[in-house]
PDB file of N, CA, C and O in Angstrom:
ATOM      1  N   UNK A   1       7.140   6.381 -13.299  1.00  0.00           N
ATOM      2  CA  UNK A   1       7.526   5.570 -12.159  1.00  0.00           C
ATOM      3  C   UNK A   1       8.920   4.975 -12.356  1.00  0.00           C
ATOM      4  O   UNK A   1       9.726   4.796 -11.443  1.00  0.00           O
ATOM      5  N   UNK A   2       9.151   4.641 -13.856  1.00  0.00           N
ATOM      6  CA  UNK A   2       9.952   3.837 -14.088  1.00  0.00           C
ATOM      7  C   UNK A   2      11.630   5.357 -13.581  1.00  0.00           C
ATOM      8  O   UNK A   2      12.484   5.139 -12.722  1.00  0.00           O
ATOM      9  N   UNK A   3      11.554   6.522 -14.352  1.00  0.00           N
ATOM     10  CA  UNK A   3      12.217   7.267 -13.456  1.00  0.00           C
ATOM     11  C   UNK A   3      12.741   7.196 -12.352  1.00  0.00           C
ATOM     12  O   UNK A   3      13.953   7.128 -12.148  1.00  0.00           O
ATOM     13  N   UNK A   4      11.652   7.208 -11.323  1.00  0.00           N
ATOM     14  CA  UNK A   4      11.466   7.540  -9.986  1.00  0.00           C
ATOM     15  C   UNK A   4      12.470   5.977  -9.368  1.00  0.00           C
ATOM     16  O   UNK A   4      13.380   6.191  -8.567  1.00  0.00           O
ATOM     17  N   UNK A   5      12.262   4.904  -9.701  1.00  0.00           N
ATOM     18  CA  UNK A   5      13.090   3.866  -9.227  1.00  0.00           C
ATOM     19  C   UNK A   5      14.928   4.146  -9.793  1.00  0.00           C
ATOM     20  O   UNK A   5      15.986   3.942  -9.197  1.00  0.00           O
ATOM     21  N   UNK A   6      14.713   4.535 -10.794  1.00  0.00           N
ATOM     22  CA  UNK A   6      16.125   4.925 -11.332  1.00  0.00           C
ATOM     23  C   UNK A   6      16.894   5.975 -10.270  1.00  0.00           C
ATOM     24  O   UNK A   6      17.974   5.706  -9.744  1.00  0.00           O
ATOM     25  N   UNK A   7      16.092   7.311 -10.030  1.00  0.00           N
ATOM     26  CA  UNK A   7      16.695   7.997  -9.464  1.00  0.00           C
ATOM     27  C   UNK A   7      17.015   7.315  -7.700  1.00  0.00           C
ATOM     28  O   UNK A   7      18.086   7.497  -7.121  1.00  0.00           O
ATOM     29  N   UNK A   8      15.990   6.641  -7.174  1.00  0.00           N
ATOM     30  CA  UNK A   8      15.981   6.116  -6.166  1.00  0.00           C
ATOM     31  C   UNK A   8      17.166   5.255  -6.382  1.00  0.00           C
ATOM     32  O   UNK A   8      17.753   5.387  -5.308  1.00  0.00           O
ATOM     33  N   UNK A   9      17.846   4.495  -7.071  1.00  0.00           N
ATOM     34  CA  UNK A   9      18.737   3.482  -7.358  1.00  0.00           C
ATOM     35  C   UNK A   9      20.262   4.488  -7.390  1.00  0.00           C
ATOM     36  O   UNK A   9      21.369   4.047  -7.082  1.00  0.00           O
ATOM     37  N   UNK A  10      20.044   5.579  -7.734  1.00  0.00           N
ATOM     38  CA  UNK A  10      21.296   6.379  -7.844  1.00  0.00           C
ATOM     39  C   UNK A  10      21.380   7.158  -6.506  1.00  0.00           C
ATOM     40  O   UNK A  10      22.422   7.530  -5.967  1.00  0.00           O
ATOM     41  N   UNK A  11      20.280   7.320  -6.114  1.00  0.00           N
ATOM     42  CA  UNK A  11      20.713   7.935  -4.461  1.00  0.00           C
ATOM     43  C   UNK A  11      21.693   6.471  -3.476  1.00  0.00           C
ATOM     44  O   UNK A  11      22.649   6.621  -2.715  1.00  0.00           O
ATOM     45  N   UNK A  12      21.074   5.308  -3.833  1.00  0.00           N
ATOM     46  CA  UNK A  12      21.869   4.513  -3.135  1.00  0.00           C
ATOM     47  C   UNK A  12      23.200   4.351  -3.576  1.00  0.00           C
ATOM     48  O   UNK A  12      24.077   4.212  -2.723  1.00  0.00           O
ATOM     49  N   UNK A  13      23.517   4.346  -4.907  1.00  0.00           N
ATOM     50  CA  UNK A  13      24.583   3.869  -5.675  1.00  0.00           C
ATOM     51  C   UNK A  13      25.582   5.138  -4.838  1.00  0.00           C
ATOM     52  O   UNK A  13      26.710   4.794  -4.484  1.00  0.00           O
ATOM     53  N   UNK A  14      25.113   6.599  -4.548  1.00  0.00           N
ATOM     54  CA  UNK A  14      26.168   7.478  -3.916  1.00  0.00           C
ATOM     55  C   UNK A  14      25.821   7.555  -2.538  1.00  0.00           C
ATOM     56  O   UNK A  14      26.806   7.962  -1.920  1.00  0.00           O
ATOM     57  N   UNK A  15      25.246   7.428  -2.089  1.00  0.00           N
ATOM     58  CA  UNK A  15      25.207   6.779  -0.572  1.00  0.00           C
ATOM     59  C   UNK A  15      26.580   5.773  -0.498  1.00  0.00           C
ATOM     60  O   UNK A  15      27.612   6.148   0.059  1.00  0.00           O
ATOM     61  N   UNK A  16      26.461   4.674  -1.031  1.00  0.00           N
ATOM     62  CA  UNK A  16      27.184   3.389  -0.761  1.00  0.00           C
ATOM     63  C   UNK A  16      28.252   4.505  -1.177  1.00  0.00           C
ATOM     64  O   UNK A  16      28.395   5.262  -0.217  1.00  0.00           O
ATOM     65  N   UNK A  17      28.970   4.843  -2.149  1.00  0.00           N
ATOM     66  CA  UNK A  17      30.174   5.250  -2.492  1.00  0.00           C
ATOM     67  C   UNK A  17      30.613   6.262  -1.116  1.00  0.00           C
ATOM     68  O   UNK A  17      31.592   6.005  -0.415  1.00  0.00           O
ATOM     69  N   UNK A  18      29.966   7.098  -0.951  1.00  0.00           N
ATOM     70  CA  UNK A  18      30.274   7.800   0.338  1.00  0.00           C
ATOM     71  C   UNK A  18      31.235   6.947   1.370  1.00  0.00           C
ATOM     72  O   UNK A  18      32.434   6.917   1.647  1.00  0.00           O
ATOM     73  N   UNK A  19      29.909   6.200   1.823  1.00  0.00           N
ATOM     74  CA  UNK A  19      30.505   5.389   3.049  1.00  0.00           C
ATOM     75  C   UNK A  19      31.817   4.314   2.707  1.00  0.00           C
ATOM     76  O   UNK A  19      32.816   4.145   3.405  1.00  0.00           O
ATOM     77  N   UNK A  20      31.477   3.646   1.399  1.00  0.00           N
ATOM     78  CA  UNK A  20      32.645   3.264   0.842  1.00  0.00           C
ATOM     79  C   UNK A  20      34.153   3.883   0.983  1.00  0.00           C
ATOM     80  O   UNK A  20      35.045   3.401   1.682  1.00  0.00           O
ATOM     81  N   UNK A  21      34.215   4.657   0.448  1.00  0.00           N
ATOM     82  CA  UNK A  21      35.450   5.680  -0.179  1.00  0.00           C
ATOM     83  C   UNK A  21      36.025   6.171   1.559  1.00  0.00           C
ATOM     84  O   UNK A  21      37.082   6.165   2.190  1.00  0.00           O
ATOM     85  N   UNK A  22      34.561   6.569   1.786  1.00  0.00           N
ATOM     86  CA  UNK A  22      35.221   7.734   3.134  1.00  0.00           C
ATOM     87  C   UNK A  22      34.342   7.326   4.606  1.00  0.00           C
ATOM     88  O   UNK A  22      33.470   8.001   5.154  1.00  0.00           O
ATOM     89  N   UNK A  23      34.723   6.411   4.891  1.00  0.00           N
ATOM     90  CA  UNK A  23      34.215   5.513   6.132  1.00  0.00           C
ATOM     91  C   UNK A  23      33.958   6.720   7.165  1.00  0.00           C
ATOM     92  O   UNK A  23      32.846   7.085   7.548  1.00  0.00           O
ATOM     93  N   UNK A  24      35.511   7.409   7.641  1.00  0.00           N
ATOM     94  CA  UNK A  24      35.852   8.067   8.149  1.00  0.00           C
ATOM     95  C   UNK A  24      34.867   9.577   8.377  1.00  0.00           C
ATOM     96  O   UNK A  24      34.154   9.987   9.293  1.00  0.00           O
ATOM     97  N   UNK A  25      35.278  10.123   6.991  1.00  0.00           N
ATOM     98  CA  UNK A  25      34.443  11.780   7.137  1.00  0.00           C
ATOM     99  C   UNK A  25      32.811  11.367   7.350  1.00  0.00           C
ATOM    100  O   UNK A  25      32.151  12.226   7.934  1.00  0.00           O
ATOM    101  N   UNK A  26      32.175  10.269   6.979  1.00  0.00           N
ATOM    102  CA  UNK A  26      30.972   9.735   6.703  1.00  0.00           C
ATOM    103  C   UNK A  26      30.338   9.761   8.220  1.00  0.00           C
ATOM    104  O   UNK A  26      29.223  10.173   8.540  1.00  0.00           O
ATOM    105  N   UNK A  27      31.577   9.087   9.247  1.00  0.00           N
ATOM    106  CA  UNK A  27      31.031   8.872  10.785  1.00  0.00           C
ATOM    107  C   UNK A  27      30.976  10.495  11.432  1.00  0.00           C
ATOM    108  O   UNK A  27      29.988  10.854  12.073  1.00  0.00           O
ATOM    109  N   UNK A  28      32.232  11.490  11.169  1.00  0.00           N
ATOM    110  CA  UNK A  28      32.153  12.435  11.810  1.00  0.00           C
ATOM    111  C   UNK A  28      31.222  13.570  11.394  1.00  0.00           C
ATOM    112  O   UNK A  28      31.088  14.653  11.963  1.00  0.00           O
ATOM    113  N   UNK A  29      30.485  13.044  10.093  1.00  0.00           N
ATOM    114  CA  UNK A  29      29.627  13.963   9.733  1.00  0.00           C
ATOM    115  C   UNK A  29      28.304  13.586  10.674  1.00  0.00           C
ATOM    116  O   UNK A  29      27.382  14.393  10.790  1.00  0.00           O
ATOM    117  N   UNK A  30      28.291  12.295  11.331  1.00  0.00           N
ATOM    118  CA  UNK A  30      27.055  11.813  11.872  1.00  0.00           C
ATOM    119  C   UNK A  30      26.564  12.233  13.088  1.00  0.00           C
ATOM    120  O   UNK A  30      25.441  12.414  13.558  1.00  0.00           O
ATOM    121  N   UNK A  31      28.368  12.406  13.706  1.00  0.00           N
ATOM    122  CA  UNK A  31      28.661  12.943  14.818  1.00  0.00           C
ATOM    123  C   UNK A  31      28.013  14.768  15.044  1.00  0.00           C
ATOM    124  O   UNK A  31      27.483  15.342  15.995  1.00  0.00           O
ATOM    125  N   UNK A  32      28.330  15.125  13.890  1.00  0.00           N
ATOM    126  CA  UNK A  32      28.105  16.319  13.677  1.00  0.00           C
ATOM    127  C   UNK A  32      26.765  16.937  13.590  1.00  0.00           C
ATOM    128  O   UNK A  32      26.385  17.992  14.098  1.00  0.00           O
ATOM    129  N   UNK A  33      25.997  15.938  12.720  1.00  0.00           N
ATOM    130  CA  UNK A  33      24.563  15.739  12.558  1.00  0.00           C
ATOM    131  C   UNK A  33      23.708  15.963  14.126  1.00  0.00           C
ATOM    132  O   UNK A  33      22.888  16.829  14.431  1.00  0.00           O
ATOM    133  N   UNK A  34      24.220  14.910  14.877  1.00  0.00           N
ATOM    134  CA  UNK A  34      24.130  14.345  15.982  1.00  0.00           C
ATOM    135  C   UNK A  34      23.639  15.676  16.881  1.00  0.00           C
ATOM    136  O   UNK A  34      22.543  15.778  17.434  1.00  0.00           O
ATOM    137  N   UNK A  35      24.919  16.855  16.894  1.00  0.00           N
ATOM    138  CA  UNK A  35      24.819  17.732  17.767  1.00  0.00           C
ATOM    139  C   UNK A  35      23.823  18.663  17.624  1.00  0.00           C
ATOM    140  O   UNK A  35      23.260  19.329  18.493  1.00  0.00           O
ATOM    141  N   UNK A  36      23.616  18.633  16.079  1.00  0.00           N
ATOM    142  CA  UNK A  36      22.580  20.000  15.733  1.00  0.00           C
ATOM    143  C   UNK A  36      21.168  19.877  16.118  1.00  0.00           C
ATOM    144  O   UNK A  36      20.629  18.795  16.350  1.00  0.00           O
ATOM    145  N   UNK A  37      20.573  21.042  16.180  1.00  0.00           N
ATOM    146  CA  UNK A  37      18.916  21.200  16.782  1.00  0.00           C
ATOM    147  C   UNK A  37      18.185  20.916  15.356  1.00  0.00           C
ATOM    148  O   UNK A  37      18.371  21.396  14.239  1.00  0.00           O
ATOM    149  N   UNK A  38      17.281  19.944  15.848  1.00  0.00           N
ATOM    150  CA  UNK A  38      16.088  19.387  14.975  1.00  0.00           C
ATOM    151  C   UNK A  38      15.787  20.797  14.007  1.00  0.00           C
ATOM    152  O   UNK A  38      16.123  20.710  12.826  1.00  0.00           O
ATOM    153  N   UNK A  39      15.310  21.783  14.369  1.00  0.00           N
ATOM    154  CA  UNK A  39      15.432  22.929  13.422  1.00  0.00           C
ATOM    155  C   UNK A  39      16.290  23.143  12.119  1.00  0.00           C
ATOM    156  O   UNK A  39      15.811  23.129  10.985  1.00  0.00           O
ATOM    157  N   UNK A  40      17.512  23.326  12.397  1.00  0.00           N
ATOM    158  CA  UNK A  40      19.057  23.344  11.453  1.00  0.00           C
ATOM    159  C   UNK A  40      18.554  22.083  10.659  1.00  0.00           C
ATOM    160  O   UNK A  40      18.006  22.401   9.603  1.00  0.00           O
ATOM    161  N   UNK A  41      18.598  20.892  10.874  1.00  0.00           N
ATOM    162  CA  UNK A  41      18.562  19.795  10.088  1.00  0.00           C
ATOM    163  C   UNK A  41      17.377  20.073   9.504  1.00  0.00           C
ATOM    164  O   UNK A  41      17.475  20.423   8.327  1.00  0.00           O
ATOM    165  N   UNK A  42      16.002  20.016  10.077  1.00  0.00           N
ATOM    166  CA  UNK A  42      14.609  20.259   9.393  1.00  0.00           C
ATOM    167  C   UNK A  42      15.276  21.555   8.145  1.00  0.00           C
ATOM    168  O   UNK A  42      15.423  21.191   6.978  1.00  0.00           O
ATOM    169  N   UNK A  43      15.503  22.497   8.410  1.00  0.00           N
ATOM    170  CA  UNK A  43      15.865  23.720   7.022  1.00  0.00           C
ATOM    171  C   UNK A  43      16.756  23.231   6.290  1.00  0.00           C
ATOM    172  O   UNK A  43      16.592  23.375   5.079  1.00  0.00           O
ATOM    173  N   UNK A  44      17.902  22.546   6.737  1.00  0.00           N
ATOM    174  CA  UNK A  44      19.007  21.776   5.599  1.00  0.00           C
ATOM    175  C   UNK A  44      18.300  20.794   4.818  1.00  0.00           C
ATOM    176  O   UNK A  44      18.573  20.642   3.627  1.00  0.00           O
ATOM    177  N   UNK A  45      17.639  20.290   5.250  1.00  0.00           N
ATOM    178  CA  UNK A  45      16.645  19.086   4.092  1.00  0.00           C
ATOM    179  C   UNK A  45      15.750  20.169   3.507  1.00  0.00           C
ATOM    180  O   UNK A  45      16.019  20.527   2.360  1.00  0.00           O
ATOM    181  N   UNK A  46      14.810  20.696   4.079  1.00  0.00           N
ATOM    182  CA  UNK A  46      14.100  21.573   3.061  1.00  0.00           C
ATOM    183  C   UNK A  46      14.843  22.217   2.092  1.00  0.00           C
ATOM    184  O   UNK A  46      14.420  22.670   1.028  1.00  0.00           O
ATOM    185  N   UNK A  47      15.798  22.232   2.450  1.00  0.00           N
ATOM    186  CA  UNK A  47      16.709  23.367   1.433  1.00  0.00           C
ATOM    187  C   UNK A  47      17.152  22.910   0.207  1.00  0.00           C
ATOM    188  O   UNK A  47      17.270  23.529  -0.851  1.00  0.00           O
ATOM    189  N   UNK A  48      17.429  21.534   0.522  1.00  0.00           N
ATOM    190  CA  UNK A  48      18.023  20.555  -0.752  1.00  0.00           C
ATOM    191  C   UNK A  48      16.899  19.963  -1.299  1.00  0.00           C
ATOM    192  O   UNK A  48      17.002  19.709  -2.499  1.00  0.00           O
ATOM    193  N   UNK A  49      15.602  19.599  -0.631  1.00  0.00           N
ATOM    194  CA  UNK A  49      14.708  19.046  -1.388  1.00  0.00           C
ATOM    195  C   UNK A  49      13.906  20.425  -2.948  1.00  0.00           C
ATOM    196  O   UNK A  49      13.318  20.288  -4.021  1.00  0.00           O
ATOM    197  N   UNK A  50      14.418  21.607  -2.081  1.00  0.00           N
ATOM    198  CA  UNK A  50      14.297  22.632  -3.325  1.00  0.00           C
ATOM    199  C   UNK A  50      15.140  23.056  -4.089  1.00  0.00           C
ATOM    200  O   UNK A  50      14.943  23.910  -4.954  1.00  0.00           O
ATOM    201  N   UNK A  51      16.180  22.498  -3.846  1.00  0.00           N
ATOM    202  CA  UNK A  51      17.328  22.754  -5.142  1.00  0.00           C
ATOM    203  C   UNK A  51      16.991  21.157  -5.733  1.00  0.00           C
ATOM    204  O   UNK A  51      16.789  21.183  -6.947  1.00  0.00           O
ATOM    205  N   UNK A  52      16.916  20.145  -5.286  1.00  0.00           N
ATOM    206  CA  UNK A  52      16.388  18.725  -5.988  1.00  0.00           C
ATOM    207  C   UNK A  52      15.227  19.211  -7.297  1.00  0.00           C
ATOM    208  O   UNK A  52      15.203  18.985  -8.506  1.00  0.00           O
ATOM    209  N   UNK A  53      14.537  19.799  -6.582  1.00  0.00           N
ATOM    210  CA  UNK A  53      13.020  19.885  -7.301  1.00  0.00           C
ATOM    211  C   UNK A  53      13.482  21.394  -8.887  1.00  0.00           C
ATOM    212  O   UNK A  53      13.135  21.398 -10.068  1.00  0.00           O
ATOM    213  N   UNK A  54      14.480  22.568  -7.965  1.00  0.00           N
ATOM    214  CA  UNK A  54      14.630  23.062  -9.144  1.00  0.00           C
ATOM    215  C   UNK A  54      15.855  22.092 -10.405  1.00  0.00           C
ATOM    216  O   UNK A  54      15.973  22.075 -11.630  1.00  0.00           O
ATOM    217  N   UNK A  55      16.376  21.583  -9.546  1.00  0.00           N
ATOM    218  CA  UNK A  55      17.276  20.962 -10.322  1.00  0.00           C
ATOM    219  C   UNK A  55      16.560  20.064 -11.988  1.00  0.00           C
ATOM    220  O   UNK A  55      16.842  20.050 -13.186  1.00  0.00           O
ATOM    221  N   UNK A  56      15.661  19.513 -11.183  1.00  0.00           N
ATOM    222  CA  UNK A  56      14.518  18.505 -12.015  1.00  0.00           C
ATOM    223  C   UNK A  56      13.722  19.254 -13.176  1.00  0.00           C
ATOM    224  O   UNK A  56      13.519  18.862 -14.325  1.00  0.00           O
ATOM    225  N   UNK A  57      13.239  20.699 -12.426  1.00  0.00           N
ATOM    226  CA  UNK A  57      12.490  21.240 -13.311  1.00  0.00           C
ATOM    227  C   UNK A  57      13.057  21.697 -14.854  1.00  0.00           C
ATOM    228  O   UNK A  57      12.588  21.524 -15.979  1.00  0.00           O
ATOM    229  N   UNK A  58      14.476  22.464 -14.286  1.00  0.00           N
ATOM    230  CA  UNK A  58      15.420  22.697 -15.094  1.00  0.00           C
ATOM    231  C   UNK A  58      15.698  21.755 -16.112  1.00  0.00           C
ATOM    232  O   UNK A  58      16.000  22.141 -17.241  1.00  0.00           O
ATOM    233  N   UNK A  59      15.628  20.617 -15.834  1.00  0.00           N
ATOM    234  CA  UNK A  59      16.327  19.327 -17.283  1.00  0.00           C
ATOM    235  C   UNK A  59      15.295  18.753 -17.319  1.00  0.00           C
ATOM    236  O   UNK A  59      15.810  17.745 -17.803  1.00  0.00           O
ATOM    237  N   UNK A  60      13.893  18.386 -17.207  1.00  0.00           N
ATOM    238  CA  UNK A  60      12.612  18.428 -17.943  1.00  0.00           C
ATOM    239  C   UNK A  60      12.534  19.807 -18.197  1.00  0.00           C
ATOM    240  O   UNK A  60      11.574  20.269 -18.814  1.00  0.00           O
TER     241      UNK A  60
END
């Protein structure tokens, strides 16, 4: 568990830096987000939640 809050703490820590650093590319990516069909976005998250998961498996 104790993990799982760590990694949760580093998704925010680059979240914040994002929006920090790059206010700018951060909004037009939202914009961008914005236009695409629920589909595209639904497969872009699946897609990263399986490179997340191989990523994990790999370094355990």
């Amino acid at each position: 568990m104790h993990e799982f809050i760590v990694a949760l703490g580093l998704v925010f820590v680059i979240e914040g830096v994002c929006y920090a650093l790059f206010p700018v590319a951060m909004k037009n990516m939202m914009k961008f987000a914005i236009d695409q069909q629920e589909n595209n976005i639904r497969k872009v998250g699946l897609g990263a939640a399986i490179v997340g998961v191989v990523i994990i498996y790999l370094v355990k």
